[in-house]
C-alpha positions in Angstrom: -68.1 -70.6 55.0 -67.1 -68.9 51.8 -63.5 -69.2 50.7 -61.3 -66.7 52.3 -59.1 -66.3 49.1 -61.8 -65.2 46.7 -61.4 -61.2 45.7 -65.2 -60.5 47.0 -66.0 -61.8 50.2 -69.7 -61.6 51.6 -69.5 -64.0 54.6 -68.1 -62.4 58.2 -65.8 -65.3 59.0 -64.0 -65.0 56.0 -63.1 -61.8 56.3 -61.9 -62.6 59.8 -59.7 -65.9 58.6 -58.3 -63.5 55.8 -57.0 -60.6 57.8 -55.5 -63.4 59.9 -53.5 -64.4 56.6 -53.1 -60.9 55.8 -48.9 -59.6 56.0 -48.7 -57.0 58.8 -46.6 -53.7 57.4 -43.5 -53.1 59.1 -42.2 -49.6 59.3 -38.5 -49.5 60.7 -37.1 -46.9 62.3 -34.7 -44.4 60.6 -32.1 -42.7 61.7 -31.3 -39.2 60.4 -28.4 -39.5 58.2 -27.2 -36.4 59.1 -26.9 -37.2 62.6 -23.6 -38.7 62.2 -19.9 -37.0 62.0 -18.8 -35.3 58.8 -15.9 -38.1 58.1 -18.6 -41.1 58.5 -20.9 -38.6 55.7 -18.2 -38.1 53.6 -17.0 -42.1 53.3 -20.8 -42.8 52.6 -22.0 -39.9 50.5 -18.9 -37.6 49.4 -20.6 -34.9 51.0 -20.4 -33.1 54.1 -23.5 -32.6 56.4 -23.7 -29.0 55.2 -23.1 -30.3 51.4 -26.3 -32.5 51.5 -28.1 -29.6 53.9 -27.4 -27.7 50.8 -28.2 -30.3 48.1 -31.6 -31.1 50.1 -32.4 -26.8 49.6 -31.8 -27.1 46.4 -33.6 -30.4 45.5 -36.2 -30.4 48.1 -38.7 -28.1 45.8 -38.8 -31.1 43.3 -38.5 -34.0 45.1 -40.5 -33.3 48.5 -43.8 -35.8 48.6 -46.8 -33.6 49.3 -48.1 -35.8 52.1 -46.2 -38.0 55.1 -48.8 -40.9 54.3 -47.3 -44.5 54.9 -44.0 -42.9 56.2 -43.0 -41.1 53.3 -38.9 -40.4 53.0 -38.0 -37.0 54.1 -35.9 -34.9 51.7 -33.1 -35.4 53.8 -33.3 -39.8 53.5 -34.1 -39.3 49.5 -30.7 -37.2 48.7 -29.0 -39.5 51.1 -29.9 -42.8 49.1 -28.9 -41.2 46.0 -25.5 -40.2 47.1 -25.2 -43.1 48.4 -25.9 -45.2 45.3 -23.5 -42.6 43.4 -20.9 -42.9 45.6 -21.0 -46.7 46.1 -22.0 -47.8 43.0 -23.4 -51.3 44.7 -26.3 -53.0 43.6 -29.8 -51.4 44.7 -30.6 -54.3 47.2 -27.6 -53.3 49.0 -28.1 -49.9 49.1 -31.5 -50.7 50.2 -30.1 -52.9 53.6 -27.5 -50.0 54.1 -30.3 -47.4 54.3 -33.6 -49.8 55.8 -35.2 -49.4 52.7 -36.8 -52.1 50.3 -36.0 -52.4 46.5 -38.4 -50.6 45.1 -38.5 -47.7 47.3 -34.5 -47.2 46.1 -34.8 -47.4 42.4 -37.9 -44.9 42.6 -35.6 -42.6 45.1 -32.6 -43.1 42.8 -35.0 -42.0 39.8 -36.9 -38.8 41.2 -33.3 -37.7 42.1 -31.2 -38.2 39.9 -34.4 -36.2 37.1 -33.9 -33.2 39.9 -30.1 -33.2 39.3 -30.5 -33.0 36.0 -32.5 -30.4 35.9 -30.1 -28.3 37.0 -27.2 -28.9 34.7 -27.8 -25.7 33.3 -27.3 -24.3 36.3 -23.6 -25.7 37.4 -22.5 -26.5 34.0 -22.1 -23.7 31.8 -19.6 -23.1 29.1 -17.0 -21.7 29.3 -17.6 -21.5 33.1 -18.7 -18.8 36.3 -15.8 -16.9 36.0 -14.8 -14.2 33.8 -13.3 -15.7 30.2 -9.8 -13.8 31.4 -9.7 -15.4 34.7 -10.1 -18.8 33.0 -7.5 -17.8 30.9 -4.7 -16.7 33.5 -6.1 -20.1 35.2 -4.4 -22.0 32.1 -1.5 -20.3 31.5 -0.5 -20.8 35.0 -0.3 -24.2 34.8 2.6 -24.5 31.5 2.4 -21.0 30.1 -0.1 -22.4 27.3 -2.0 -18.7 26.7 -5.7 -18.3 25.7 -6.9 -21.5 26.5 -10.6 -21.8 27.5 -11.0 -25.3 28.2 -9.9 -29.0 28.2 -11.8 -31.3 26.1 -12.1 -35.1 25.8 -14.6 -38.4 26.1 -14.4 -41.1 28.8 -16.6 -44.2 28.7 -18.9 -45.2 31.1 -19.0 -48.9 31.2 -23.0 -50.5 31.6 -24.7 -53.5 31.0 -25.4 -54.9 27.8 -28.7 -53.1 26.5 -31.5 -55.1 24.9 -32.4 -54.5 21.5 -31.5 -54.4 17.5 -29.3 -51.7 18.6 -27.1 -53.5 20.6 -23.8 -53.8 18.8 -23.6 -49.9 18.3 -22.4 -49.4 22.2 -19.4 -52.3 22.1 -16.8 -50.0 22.2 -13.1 -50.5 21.0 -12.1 -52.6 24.1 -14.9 -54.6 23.2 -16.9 -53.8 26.0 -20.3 -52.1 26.4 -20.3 -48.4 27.6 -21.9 -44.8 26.7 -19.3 -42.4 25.0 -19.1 -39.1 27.3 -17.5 -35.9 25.8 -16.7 -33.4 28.9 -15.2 -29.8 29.2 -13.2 -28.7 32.0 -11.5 -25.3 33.2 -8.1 -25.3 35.3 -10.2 -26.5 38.3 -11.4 -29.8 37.4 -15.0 -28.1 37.2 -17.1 -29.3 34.2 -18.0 -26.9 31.9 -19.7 -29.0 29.0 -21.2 -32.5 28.8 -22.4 -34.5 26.2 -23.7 -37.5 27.3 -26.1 -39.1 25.0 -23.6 -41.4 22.5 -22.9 -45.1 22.4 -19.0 -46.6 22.8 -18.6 -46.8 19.5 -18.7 -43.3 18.2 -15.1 -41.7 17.6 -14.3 -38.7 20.1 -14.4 -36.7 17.2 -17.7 -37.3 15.9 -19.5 -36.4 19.0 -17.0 -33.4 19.4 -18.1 -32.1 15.6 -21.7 -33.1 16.3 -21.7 -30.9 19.4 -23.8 -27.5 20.4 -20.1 -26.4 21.5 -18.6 -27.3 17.9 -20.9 -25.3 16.5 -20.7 -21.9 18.9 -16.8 -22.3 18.4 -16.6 -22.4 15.1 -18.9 -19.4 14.5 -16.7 -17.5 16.5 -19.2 -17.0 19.6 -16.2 -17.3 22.3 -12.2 -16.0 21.9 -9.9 -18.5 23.0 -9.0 -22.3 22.4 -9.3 -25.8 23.7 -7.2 -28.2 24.1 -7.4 -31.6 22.9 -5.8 -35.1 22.1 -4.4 -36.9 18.9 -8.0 -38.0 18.1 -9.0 -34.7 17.5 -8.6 -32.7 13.9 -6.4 -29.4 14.8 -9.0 -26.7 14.0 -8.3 -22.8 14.7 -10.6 -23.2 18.0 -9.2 -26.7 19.3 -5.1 -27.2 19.3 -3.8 -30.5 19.1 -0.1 -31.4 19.7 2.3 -32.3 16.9 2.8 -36.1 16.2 6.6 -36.2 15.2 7.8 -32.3 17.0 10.6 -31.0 16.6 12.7 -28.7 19.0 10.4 -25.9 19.7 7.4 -28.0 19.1 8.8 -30.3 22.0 8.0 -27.5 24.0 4.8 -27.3 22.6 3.5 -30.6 23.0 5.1 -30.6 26.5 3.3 -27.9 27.5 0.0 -28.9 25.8 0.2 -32.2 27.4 0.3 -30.7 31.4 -2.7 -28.2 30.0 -5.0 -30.4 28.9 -4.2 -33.1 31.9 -6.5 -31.2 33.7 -9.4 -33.3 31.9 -8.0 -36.4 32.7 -7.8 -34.9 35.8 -11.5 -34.3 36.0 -12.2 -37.9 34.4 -10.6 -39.0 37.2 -12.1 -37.1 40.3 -15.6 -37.8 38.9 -15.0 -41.1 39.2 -13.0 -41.3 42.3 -16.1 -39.1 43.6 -19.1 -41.5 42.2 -18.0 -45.0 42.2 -21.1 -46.0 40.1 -19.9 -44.5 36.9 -17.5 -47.7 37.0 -20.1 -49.6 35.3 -23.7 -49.1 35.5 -26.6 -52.0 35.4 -29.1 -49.9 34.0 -30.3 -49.1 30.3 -28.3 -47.0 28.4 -30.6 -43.6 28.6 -30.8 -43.8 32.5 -27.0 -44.1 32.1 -27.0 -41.0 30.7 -28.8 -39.5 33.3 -27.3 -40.8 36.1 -23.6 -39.5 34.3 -24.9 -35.8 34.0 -26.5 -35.8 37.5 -22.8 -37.1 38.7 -21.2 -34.0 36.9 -23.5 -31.7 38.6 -22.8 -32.9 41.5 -18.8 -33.1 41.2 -19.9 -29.3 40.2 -21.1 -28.5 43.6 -18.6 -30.6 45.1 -15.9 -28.6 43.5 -17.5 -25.1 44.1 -18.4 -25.9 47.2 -14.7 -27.1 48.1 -15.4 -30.5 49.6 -13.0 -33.0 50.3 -11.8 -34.5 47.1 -11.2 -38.5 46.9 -7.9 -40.1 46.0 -7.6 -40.8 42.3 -6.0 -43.5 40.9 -4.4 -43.4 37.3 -5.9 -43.3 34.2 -6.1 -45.0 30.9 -5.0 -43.8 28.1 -7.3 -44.7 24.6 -5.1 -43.4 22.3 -7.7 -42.6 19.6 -6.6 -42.6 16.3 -7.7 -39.1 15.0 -10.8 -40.0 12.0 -10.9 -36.3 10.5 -8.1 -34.7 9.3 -6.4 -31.1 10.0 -7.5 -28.2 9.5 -5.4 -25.9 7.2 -6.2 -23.1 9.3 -6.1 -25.0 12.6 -2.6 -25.9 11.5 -1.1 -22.1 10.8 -2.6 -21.4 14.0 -0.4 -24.2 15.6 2.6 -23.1 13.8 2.0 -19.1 14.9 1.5 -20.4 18.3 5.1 -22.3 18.4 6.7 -18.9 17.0 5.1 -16.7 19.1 5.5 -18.5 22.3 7.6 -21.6 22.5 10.7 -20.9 20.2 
């Protein structure tokens, strides 16, 4: 008899002993995610059942497999083991015994997903949001009578693994850790209206900022109103920073830019809350990338879709020391803004 283990096999019997050898495939059942009450849903995958009804609409288009050969995932099962590697942030194996999956079957789910999300950032994140530029406006000065203010801007860093490569030491950021440096946008509502997600931790908020597609619009004069920013930003006639040693009436002004521009922290803070994988992520540092702008879509939807919002603990505060200097102009512009509505 010929050997059972060699790739071609003439003789009968050993094609009989090696289908005896042979690893029968196991398909388990699986149960329809959406089968289960919206408080079990949301604790698993920040959604509700009509959230990920909506999210499979929208997705399904891109992410559907053509045929159901060798038990293919439905739509439904492939948004369900993203969200719930976004909002768990555990390792794939896990996520894989949670859902009845094997490794490889999540990371290639995760993948295809997370690409579809992305896709539609240009959809959900537009600057300087859905609503009318005078909406966003009143939506500001409700919160500290801070007028013409169009949007919040800072950087958070999303902590990952440490990447391979010559390029190694350029994403050890200041607290000598290994991240991706995010720069974000945000209106009064926590929704994210610009994100730049493509720079290691150890570029200054202010670099990215000035390196920005947004920079550039503002300071060609494309949209009328301000943003708000922190120390580590240069005052420029488009982005108001607060004072470092104020005064009386600039008290007021750095009191009420300071509850303003909260709102990014805000957002920093929800998104993380929301997706508990943007805590650190064990990938390389481009799928970090995409996994962070498919999360800001999604708090997108989340946010316009009004789903129940997670309980956000308290942030850090960097502290940047600011790289670039003032702006001349930036500066009168403070100064007029302090006259005109905080003396």
């Amino acid at each position: 008899m010929a050997c059972p283990f060699v790739r071609d096999v003439v003789d009968e019997e050993a094609l009989v002993l090696r289908r005896a050898f042979r690893r029968e495939r196991v398909f388990r059942d699986r149960l329809d995610p959406l089968a289960f009450p919206d408080d079990h849903l949301y604790e698993r995958y920040r959604f509700s059942a009509d959230g990920i009804r909506y999210l499979c609409r929208l997705l399904g288009p891109r992410i559907k497999h053509r045929t159901a050969r060798s038990h293919a995932l439905s739509v439904e099962q492939m948004v369900c083991v993203a969200l719930r590697f976004f909002a768990s942030g555990a390792f794939l194996y896990s996520v894989g015994d949670a859902e009845q999956l094997n490794k490889a079957t999540i990371c290639r789910t995760i993948r295809s997903v997370c690409l579809a999300i992305k896709a539609l950032a240009d959809v959900f994140i537009s600057f300087p949001g859905h609503r009318r530029l005078c909406d966003i406006k009143e939506e500001f000065y409700r919160i500290a009578g801070f007028p013409n203010v169009i949007g919040a801007v800072d950087c958070t860093h999303i902590r990952i693994k440490a990447p391979s490569g010559a390029h190694e030491a350029d994403f050890v950021n200041r607290k000598s850790f290994h991240s991706i440096n995010v720069q974000m946008v945000c209106n009064a509502d926590c929704v994210i209206s610009n994100v730049v997600a493509k720079w290691p931790g150890s570029v200054h908020d202010s670099r990215i900022f000035r390196a920005s597609e947004i920079y550039q619009c503002l300071s060609q004069g494309e949209f009328s109103g301000v943003l708000l920013g922190d120390r580590g930003y240069g005052c420029q006639p488009f982005l108001l920073t607060p004072f470092t040693d104020p005064q009386e009436a600039q008290q007021a002004y750095n009191h009420a830019h300071a509850r303003t521009r909260a709102r990014v922290e805000m957002t920093f803070g929800l998104l993380k809350a929301r997706f508990h994988c943007l805590h650190k992520l064990r990938v390389s540092p481009v799928r970090a990338c995409d996994i962070t702008v498919a999360c800001a879509v999604l708090h997108n939807v989340a946010c316009l879709r009004k789903e129940r919002a997670p309980r956000v603990p308290p942030a850090m505060d960097w502290d940047n020391p600011a790289i670039f200097p003032d702006d001349d102009s930036g500066r009168l512009l403070r100064d007029q803004y302090v006259l005109n509505y905080f003396s």
